[in-house]
C-alpha positions as semicolon CSV with decimal commas, in nm:
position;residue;x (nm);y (nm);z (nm)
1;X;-1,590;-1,048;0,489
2;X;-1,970;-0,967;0,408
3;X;-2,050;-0,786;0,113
4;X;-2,291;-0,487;0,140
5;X;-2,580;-0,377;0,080
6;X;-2,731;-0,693;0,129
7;X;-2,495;-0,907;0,417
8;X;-2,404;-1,183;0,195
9;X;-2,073;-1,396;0,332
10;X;-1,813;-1,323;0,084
11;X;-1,522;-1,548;0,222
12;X;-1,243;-1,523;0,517
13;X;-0,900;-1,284;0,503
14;X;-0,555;-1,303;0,691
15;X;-0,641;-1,047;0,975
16;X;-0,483;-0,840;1,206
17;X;-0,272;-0,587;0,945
18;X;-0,393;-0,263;0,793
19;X;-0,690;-0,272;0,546
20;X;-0,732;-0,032;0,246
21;X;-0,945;-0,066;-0,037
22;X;-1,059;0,134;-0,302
23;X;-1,141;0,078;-0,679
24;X;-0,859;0,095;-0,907
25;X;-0,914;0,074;-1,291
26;X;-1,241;0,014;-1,283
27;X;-1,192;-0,294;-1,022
28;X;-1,274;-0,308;-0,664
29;X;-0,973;-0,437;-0,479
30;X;-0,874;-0,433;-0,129
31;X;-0,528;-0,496;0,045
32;X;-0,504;-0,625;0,360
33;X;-0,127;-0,677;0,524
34;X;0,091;-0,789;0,223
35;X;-0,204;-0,954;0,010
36;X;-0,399;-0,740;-0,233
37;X;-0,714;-0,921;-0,338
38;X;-1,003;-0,880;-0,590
39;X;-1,355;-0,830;-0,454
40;X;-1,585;-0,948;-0,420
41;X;-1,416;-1,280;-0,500
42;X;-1,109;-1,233;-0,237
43;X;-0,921;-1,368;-0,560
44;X;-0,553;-1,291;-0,513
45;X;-0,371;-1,034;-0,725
46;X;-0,088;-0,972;-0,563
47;X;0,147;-1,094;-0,296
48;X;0,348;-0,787;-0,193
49;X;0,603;-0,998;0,025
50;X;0,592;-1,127;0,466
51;X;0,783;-0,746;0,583
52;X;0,591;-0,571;0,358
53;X;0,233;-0,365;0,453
54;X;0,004;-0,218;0,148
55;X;-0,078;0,154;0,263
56;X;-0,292;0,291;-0,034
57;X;-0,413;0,195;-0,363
58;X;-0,454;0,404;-0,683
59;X;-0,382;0,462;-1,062
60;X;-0,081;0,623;-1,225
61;X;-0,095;0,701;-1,571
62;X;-0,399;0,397;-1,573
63;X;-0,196;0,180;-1,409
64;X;-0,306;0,013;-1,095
65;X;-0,067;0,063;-0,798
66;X;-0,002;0,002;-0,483
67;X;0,195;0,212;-0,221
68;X;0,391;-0,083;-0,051
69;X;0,585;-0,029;0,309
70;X;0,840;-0,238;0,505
71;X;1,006;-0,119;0,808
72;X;1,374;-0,169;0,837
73;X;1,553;-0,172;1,187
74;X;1,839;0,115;1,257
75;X;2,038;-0,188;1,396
76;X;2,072;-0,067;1,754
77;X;1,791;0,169;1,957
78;X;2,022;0,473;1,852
79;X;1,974;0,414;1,497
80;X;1,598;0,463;1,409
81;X;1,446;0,228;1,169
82;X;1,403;0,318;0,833
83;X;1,105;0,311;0,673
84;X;1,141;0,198;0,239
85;X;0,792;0,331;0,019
86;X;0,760;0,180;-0,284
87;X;0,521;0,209;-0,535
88;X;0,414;-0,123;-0,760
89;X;0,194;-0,192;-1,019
90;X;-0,083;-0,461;-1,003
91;X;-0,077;-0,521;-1,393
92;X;0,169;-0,690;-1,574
93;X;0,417;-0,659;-1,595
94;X;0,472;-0,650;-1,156
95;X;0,771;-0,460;-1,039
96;X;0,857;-0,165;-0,855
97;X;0,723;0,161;-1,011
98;X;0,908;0,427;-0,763
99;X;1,097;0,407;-0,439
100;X;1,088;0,666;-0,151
101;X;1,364;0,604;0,122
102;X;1,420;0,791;0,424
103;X;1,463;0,807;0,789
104;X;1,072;0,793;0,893
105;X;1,078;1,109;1,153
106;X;0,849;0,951;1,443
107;X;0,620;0,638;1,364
108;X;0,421;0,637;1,046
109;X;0,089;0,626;1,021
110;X;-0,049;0,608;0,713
111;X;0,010;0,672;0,335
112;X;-0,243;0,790;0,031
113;X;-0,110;0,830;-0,329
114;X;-0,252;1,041;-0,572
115;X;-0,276;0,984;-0,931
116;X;-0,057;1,262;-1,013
117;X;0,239;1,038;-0,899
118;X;0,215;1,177;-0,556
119;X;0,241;1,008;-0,239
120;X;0,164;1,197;0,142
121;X;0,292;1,054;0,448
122;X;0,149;1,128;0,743
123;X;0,375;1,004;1,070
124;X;0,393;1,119;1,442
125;X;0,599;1,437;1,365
126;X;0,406;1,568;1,033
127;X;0,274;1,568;0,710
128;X;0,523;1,486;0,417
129;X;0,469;1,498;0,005
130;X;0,724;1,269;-0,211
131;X;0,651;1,311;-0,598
132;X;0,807;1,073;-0,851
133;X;1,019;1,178;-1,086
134;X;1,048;1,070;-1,438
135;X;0,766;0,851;-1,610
């Protein structure tokens, strides 16, 4: 990682998964795979768990979260996998904020929350909208 404007080495991450970073409460943070991390310190803030991918970071109700996916296998090729959204916070306390499961039409491709409570899904066979309910 090099930090920009000026090019200055800011330190080695895991590669190899999906990237995202934006800055959430005021803090620039960046998630690569299942590892979220501070810059431009690469200090860990959260370890989201090994099946799990961060797809999009953003605040609800000034809360830092992350949109968090793991891919499930159907069990047998006619089964398709299932793909299980949730939403966690980066602040204490850690835990699950919402939960979006369904059977993933086609192979997702990415994932963007809004701070509204909003998350799109985009995936091989559309675009989808799942709103939380409930604060």
């Amino acid at each position: 990682m090099y930090g920009l404007p000026r090019g200055e080495y800011l330190g080695r991450v895991a590669g190899g998964a999906e990237a995202v970073a934006g800055v959430v409460g005021g803090r620039p943070l960046l998630a690569v795979g299942a590892t979220v991390y501070s810059l431009p310190d690469l200090t860990v803030v959260a370890e989201l768990g090994s099946s799990a991918t961060a797809h999009a970071l953003t605040e609800w109700d000034g809360t830092p979260v992350v949109v968090v996916g793991a891919r499930e296998s159907g069990g047998s090729p006619d089964v398709p996998a299932r793909e299980r959204l949730g939403v966690r916070r980066l602040a204490p306390p850690n835990g699950v904020v919402a939960e979006f499961d369904w059977l993933v039409p086609g192979r997702l491709f990415d994932a963007v929350a809004s701070p509204d409570g909003t998350v799109f899904v985009t995936t091989s066979e559309g675009l989808y909208a799942a709103r939380r309910t409930g604060r």
